[in-house]
TIRO-2110 file (N, C-alpha, C; in Angstrom, 1 decimal):
// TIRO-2110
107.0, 120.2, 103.6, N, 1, A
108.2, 119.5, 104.0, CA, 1, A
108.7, 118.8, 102.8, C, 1, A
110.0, 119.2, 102.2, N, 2, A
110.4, 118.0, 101.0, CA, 2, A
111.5, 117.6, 101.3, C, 2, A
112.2, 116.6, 101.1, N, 3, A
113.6, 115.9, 101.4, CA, 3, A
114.8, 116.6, 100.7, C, 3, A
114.8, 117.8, 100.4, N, 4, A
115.7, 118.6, 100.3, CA, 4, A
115.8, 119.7, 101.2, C, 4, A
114.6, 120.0, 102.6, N, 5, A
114.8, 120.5, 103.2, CA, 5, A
114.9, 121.7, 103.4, C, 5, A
114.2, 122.4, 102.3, N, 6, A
114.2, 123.7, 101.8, CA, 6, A
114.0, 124.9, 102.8, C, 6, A
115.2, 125.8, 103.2, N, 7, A
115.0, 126.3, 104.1, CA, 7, A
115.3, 126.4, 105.7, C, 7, A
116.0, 124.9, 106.0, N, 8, A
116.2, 124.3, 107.2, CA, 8, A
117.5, 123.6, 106.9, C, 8, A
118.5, 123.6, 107.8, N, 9, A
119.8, 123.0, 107.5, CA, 9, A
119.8, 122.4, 109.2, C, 9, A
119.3, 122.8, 110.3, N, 10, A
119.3, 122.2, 111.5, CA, 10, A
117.9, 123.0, 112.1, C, 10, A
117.3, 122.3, 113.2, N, 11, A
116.4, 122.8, 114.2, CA, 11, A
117.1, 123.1, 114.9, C, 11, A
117.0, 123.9, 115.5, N, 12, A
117.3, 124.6, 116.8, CA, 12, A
116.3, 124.5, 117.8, C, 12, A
116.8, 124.2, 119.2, N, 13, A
115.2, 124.5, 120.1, CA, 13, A
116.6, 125.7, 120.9, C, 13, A
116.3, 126.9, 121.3, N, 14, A
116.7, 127.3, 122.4, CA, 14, A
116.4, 127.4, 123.4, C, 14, A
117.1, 127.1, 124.9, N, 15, A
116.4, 127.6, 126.2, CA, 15, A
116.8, 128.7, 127.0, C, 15, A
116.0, 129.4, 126.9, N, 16, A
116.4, 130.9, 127.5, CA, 16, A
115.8, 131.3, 129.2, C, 16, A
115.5, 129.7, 129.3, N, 17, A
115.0, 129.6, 131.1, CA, 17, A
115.9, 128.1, 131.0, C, 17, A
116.0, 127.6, 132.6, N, 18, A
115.8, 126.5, 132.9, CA, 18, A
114.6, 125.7, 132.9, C, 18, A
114.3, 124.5, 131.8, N, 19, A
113.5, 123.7, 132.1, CA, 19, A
113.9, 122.1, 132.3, C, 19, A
112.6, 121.7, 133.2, N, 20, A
112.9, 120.1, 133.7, CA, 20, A
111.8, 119.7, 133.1, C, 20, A
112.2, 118.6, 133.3, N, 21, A
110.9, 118.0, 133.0, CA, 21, A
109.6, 117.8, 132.9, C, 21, A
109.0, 119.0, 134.2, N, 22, A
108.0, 119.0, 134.5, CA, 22, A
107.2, 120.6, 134.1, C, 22, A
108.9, 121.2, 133.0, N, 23, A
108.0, 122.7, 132.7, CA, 23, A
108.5, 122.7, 131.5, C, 23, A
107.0, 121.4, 130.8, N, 24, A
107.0, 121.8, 128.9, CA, 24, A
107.6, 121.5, 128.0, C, 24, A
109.0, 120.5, 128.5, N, 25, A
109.9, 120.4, 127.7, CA, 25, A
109.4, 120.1, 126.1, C, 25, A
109.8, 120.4, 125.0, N, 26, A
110.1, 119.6, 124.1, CA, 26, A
109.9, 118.0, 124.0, C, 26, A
109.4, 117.6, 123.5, N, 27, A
109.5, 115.9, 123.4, CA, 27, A
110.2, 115.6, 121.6, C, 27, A
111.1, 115.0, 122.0, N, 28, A
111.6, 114.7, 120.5, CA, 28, A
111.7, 113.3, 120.3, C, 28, A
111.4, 112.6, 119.3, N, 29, A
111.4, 111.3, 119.1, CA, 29, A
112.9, 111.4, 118.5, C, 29, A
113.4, 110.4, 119.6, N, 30, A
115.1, 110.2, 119.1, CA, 30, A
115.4, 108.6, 117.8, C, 30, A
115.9, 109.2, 116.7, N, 31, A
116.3, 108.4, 115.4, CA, 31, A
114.7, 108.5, 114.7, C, 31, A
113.8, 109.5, 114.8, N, 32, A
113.0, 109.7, 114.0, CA, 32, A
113.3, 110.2, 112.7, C, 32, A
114.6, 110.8, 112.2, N, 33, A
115.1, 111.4, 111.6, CA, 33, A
115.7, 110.7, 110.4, C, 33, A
115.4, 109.3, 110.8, N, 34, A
115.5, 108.4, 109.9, CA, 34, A
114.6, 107.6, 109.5, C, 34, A
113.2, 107.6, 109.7, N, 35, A
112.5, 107.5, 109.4, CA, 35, A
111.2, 108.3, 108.2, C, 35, A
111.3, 110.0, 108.9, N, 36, A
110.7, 110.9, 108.5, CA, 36, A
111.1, 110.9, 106.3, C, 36, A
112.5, 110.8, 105.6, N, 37, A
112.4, 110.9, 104.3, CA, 37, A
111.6, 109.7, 103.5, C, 37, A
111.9, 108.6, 104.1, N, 38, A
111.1, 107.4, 103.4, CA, 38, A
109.1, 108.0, 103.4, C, 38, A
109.0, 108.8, 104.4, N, 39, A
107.5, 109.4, 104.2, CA, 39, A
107.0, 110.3, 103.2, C, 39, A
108.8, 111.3, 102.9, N, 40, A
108.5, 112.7, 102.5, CA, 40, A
108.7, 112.3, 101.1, C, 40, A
110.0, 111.2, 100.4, N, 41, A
110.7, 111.6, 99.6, CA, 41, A
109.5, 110.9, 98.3, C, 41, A
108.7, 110.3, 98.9, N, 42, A
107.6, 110.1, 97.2, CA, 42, A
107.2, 111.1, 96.5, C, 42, A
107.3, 112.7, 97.5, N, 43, A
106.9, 113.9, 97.1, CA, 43, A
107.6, 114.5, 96.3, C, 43, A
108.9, 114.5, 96.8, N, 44, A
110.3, 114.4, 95.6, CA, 44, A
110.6, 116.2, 95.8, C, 44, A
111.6, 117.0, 95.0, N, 45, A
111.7, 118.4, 95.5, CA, 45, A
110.7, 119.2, 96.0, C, 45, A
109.3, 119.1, 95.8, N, 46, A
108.4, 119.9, 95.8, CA, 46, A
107.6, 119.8, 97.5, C, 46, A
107.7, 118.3, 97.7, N, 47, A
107.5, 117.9, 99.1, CA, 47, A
106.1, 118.3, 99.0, C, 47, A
105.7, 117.8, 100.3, N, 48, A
104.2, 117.5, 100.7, CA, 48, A
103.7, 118.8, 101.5, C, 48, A
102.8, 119.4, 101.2, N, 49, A
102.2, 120.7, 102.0, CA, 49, A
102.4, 120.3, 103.4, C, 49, A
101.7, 119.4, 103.7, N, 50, A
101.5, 119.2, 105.0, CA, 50, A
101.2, 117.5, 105.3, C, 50, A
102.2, 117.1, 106.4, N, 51, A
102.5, 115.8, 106.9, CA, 51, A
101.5, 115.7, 108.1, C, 51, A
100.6, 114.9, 107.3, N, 52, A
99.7, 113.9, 109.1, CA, 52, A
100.2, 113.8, 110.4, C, 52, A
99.7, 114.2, 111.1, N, 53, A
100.6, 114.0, 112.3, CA, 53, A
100.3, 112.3, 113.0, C, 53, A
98.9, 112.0, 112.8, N, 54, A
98.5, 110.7, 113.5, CA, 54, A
99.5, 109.4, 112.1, C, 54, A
99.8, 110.0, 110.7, N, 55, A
100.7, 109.1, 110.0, CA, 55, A
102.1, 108.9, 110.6, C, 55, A
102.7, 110.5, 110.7, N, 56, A
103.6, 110.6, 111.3, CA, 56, A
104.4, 109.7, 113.1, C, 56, A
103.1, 110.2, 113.7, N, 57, A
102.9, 109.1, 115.2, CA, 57, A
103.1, 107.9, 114.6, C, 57, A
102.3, 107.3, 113.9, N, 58, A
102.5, 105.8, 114.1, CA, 58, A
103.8, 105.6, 113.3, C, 58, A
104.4, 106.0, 112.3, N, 59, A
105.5, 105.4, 111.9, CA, 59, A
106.9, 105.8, 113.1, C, 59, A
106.5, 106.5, 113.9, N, 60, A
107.7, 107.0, 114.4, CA, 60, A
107.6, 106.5, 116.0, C, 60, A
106.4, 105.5, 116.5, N, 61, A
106.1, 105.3, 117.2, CA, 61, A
107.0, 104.8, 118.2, C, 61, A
108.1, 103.4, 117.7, N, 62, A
108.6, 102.7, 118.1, CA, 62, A
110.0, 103.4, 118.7, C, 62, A
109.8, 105.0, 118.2, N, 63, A
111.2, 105.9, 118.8, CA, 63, A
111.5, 106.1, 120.0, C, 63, A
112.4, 106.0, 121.2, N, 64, A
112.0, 106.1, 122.1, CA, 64, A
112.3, 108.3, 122.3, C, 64, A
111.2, 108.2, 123.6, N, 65, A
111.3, 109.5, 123.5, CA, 65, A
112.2, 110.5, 124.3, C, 65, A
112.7, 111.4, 123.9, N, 66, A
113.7, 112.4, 124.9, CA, 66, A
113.1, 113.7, 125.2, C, 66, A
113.3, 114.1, 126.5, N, 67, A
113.2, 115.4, 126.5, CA, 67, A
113.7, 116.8, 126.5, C, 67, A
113.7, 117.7, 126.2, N, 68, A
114.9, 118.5, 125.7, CA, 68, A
114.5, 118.9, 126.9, C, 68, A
115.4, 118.4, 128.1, N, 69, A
115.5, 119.7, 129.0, CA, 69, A
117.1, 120.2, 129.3, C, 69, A
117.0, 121.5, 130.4, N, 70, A
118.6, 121.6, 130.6, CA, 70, A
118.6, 123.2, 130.9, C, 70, A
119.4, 123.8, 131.1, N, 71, A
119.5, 125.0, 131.7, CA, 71, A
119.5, 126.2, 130.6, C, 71, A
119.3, 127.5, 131.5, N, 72, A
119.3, 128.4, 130.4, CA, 72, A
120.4, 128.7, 129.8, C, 72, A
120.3, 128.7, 128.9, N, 73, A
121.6, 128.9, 127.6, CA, 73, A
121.6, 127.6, 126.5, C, 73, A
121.7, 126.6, 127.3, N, 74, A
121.6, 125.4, 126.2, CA, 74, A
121.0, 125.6, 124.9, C, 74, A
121.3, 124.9, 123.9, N, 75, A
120.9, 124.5, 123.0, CA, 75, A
120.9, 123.2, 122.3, C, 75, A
119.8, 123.1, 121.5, N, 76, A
119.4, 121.8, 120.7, CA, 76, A
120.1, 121.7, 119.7, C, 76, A
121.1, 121.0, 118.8, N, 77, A
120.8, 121.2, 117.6, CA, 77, A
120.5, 120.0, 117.2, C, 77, A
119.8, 120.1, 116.3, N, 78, A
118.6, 118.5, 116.0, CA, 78, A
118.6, 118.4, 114.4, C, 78, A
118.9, 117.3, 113.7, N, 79, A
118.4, 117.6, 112.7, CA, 79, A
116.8, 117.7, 112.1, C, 79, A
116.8, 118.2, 110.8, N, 80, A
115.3, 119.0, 110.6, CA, 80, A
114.3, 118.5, 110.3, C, 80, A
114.8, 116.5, 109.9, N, 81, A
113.7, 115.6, 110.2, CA, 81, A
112.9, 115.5, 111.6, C, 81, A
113.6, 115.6, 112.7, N, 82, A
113.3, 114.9, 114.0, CA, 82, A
112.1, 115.5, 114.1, C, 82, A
111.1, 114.3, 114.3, N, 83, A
109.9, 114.5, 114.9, CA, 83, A
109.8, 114.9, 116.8, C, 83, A
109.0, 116.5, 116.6, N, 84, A
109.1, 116.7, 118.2, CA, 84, A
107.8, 117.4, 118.4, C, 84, A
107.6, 117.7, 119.4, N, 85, A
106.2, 118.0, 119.7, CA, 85, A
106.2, 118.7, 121.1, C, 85, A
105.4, 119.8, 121.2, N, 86, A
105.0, 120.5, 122.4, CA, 86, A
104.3, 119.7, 123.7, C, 86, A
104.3, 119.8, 124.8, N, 87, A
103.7, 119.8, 126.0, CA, 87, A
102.9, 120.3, 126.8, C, 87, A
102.1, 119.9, 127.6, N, 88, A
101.5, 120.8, 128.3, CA, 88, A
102.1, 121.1, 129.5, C, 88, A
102.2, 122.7, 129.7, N, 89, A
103.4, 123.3, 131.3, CA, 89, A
102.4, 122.5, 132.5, C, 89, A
103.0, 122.0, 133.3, N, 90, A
102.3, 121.4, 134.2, CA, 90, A
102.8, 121.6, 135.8, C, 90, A
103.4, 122.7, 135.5, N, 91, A
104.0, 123.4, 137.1, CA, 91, A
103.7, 124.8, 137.4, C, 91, A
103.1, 125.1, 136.1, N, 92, A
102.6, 126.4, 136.2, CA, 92, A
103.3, 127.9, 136.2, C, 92, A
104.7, 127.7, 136.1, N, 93, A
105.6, 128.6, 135.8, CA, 93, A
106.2, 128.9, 134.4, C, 93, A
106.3, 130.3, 133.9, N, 94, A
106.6, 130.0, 132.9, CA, 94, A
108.4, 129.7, 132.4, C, 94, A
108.1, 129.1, 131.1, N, 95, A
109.3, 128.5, 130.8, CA, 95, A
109.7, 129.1, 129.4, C, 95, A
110.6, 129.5, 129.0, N, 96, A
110.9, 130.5, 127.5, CA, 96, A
111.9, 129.7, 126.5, C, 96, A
111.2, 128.7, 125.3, N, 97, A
111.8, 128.4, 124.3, CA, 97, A
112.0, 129.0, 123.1, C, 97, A
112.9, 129.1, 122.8, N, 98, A
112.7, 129.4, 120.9, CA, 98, A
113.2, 128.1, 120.2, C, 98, A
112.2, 128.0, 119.1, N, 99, A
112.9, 127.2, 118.1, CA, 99, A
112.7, 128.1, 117.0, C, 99, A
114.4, 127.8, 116.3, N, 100, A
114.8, 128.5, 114.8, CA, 100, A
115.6, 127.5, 114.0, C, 100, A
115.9, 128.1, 113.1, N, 101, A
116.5, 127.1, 111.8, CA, 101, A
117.6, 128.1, 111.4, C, 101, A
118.6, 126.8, 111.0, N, 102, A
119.6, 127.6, 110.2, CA, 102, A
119.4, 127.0, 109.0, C, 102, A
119.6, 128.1, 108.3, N, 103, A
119.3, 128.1, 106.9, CA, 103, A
120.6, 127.8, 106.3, C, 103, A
119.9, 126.3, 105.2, N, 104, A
121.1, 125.6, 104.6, CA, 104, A
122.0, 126.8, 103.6, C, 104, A
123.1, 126.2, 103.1, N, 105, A
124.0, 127.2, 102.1, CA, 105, A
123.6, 126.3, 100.8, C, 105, A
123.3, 125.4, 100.7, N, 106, A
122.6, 124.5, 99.8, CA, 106, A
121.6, 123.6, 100.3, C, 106, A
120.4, 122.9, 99.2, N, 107, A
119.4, 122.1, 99.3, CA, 107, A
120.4, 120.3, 99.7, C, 107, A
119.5, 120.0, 100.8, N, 108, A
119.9, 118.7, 101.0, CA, 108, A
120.0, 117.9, 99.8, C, 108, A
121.1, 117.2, 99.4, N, 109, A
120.9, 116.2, 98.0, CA, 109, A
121.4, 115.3, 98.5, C, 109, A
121.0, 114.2, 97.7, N, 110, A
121.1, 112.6, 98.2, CA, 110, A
121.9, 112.0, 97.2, C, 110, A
122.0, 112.3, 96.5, N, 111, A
123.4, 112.5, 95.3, CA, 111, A
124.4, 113.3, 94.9, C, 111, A
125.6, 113.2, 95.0, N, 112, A
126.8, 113.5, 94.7, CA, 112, A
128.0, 113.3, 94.3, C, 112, A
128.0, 113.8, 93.1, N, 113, A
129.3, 113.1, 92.2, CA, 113, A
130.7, 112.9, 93.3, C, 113, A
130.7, 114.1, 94.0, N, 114, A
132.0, 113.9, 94.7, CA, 114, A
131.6, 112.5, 96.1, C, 114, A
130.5, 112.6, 96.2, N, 115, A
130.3, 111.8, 97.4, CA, 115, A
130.6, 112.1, 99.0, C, 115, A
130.8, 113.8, 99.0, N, 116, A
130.8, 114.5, 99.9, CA, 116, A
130.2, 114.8, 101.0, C, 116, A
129.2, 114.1, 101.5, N, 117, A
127.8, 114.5, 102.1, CA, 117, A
128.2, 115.1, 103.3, C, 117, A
127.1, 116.0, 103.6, N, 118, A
126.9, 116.6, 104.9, CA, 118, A
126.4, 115.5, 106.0, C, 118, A
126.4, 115.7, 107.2, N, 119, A
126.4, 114.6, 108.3, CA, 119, A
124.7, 114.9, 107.9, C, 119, A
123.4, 116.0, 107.5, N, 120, A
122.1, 116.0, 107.6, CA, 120, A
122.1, 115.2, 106.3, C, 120, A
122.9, 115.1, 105.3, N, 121, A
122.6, 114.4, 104.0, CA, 121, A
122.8, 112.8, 104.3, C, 121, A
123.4, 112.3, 105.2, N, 122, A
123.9, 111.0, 105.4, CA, 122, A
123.0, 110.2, 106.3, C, 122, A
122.2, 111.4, 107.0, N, 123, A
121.4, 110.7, 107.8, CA, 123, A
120.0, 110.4, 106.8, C, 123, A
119.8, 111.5, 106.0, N, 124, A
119.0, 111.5, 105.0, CA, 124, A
119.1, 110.1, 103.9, C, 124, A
119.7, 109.8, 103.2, N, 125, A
120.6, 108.6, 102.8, CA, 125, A
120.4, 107.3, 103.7, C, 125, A
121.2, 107.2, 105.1, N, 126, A
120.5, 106.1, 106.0, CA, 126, A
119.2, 106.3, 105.7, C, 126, A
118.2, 107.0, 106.2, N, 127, A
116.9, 106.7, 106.2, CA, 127, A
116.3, 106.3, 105.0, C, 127, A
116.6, 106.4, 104.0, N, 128, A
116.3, 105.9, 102.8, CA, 128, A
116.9, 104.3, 102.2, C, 128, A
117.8, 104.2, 103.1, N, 129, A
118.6, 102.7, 102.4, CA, 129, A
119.6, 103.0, 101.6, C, 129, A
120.4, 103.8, 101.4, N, 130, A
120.9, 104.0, 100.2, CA, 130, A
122.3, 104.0, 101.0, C, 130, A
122.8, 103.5, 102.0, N, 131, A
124.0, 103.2, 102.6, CA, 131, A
124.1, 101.9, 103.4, C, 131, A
END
């Protein structure tokens, strides 16, 4: 993962069933996404192989949590910091997500002569202080 996001321009979760709450949802830590670059960006373009998840938990702790539920068709779209995490199905029916990415047309930057930013570059930027 590096703070240019290489690869990812949004998460996507899709739901191709109805799920509630009690089948699996998604758990996403909501404004984690402001949090997550101040972790990544020491690593700088090249980013970090692999992010702790028990580092990750505790800095993101105080997020409160959501769950992606909603009917079939819905979709998420999340930016590609948000910390989220799987469940265990606990109704015993099955339930059909996809998560995909749309792939950026350019690398997230946090600098820009014109000062143009994308709404995922801005949020990038908040999380860092730089607004």
């Amino acid at each position: 993962m590096s703070i240019t996001s290489r690869g990812r321009a949004l998460l996507l979760l899709l739901l191709y069933s109805d799920v509630g709450p009690k089948d699996a949802p998604t758990v996403l830590r909501a404004g984690s996404h402001l949090d997550v670059p101040r972790m990544i960006a020491p690593f700088g373009e090249e980013g970090c192989p692999m992010v702790r998840d028990d580092i990750v938990d505790k800095k993101t702790a105080h997020r409160p949590e959501v769950l992606a539920t909603g009917e079939a068709g819905d979709v998420y779209l999340v930016h590609p910091f948000t910390v989220h995490a799987a469940q265990s199905n606990r109704v015993g029916r099955p339930r059909f997500i996809a998560q995909a990415s749309a792939e950026p047309r350019e690398l997230v930057m946090t600098e820009r002569a014109d000062g143009d930013f994308s709404p995922v570059e801005r949020a990038v930027r908040r999380g860092l202080g730089m607004t």
